[in-house]
C-alpha positions in Angstrom: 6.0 -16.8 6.8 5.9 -17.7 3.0 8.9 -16.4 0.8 8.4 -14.2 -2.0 7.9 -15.4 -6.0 11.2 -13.6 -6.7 13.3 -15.6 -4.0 14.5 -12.6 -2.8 15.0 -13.9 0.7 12.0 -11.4 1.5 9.3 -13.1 4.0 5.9 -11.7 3.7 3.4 -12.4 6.7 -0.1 -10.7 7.3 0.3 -8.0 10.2 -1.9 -8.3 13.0 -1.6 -7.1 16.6 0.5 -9.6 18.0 2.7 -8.7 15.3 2.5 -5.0 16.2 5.9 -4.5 17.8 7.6 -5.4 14.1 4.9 -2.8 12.6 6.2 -0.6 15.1 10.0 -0.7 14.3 8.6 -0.8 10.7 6.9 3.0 10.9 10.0 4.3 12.9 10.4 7.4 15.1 10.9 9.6 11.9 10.2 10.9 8.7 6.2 10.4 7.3 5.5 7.1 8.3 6.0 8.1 12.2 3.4 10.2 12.3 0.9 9.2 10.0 0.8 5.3 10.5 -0.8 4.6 7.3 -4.2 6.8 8.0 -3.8 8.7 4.8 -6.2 6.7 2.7 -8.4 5.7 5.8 -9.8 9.1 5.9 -11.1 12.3 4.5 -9.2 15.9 4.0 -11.6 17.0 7.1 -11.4 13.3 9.1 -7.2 13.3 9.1 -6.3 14.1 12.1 -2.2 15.1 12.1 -1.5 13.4 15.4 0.8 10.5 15.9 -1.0 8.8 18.9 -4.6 9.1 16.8 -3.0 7.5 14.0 -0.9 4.9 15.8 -3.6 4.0 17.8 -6.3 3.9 15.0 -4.2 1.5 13.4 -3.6 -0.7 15.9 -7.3 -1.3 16.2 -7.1 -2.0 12.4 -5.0 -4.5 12.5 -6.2 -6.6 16.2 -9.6 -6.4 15.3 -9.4 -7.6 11.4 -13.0 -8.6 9.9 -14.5 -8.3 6.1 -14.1 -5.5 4.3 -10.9 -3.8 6.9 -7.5 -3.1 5.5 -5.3 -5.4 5.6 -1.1 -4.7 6.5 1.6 -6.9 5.1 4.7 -6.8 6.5 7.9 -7.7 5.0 11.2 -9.8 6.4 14.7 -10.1 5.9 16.6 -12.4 8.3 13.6 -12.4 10.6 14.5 -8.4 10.9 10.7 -6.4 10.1 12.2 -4.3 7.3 8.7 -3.1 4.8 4.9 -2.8 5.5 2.1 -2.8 2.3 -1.6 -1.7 3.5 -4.3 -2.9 0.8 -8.0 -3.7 1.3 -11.5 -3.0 -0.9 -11.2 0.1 -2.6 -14.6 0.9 -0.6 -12.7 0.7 2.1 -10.6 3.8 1.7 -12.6 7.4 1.7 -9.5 8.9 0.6 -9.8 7.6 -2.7 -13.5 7.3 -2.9 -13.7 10.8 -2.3 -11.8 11.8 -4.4 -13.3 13.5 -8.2 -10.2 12.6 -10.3 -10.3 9.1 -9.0 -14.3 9.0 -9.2 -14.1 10.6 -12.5 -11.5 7.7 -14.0 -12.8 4.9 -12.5 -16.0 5.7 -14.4 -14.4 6.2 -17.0 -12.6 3.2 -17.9 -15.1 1.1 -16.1 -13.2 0.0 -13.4 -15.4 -3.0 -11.4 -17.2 -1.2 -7.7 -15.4 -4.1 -5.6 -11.6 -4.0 -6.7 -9.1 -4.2 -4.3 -6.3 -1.2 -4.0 -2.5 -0.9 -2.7 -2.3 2.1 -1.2 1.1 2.5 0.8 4.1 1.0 1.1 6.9 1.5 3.5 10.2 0.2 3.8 13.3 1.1 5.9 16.3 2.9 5.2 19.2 1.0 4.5 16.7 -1.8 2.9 15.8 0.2 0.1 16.1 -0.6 -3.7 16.7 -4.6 -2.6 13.6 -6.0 -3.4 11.4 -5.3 -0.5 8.5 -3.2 -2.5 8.1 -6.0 -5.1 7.8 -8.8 -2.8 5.4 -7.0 -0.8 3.3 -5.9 -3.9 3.8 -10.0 -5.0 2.6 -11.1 -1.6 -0.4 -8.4 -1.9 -1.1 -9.8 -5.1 -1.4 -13.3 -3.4 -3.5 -12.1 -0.5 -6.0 -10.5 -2.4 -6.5 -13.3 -4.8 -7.0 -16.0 -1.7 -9.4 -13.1 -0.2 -11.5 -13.6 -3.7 -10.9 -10.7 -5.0 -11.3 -10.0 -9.0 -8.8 -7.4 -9.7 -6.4 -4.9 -7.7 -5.2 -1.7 -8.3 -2.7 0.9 -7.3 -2.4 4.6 -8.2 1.5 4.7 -8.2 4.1 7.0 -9.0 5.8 7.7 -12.6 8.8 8.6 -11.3 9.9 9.5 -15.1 7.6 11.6 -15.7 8.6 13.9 -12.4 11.0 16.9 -13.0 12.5 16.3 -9.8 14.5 13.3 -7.7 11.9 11.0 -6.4 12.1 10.8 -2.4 11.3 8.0 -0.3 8.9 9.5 1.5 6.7 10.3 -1.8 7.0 7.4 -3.7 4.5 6.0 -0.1 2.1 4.5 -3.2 4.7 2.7 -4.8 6.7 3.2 -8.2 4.7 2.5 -11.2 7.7 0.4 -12.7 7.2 -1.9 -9.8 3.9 -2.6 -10.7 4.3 -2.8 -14.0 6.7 -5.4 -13.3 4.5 -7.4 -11.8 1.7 -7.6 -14.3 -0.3 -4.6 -13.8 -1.6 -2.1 -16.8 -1.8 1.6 -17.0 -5.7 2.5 -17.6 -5.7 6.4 -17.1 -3.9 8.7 -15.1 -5.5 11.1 -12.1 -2.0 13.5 -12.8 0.6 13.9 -15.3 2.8 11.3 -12.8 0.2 9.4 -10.8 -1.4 6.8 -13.4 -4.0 4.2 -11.8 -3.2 0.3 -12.6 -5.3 -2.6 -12.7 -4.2 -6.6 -12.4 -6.9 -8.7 -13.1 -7.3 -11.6 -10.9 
């Protein structure tokens, strides 16, 4: 395990399937996370499939069987207790955002380079919320996709000023934009009024 920059106390190791027990206890038995086991972005509207053992077990094989150009999970540590999970990967990798016109349209648009890297989810466990588990995780994917050669990495978080409403845990699953501003990143466009699309060069 290496500690975060921020030494938070937070551990961040690569998940794989020996780890899969903590990814396990990581996604939980409710709420979002339970059921869709971080599939969102590793599929299509009409290749999601809404069932918890397809996605459990899809990822699973994700994560035992890693090779170039998979996703790759991070999960984070407290006190040795699994307490937050990051999925990133090439942005080829994820037909959910390739897909996708607004994100096809703005990536054109500002140029954005074909091989980038992208953060897609985050998850971290009630009762370890607001401490400092999102930002080490996006830190540690910051490192991971760096030693992994990649030249930039993006997210398409959430501007949770910009929303009318109270943010919930569940929809903030792409992260908070103020994390990643934190971190380094800058705002090149926006696919919605409160989703903009960041970019760290590496």
């Amino acid at each position: 395990m290496a500690p975060d920059a921020q030494g938070s106390g937070v551990e961040i190791v690569r998940a794989t399937g020996e780890r899969w027990d903590d990814v396990a206890t990581v996604f939980g038995t409710r709420g979002d996370p339970s059921w869709c086991w971080c599939q969102f972005p590793l599929t299509t509207g009409s290749t999601y499939e809404d069932s918890v053992e397809h996605n459990r077990a899809a990822l699973r094989e994700e994560l035992s069987a890693p090779a170039p150009g998979r996703a790759v999970g991070l999960l984070a540590y407290v006190g040795g207790e699994p307490v937050g999970w990051a999925q990133l990967g090439p942005r080829a990798r994820f037909p959910r955002v390739t897909a996708s016109a607004a994100q096809s349209a703005l990536l054109r648009r500002v140029g954005a380079a074909d091989d980038a890297w992208r953060v897609t989810c985050f998850v971290v466990r009630v009762g370890h919320r607001r401490a400092g588990v999102a930002t080490a995780l996006l830190d540690g994917a910051i490192a991971h996709a760096r030693e992994a050669g990649a030249r930039s990495l993006e997210g398409n978080p959430v501007d949770v000023a910009a929303r009318s409403a109270r943010s919930s845990g569940a929809s903030l699953f792409p992260g908070a934009l103020s994390t990643f501003l934190a971190a380094g990143f800058r705002e090149v466009g926006r696919t919605g009024p409160t989703r903009p699309l960041v970019v760290l060069d590496l």
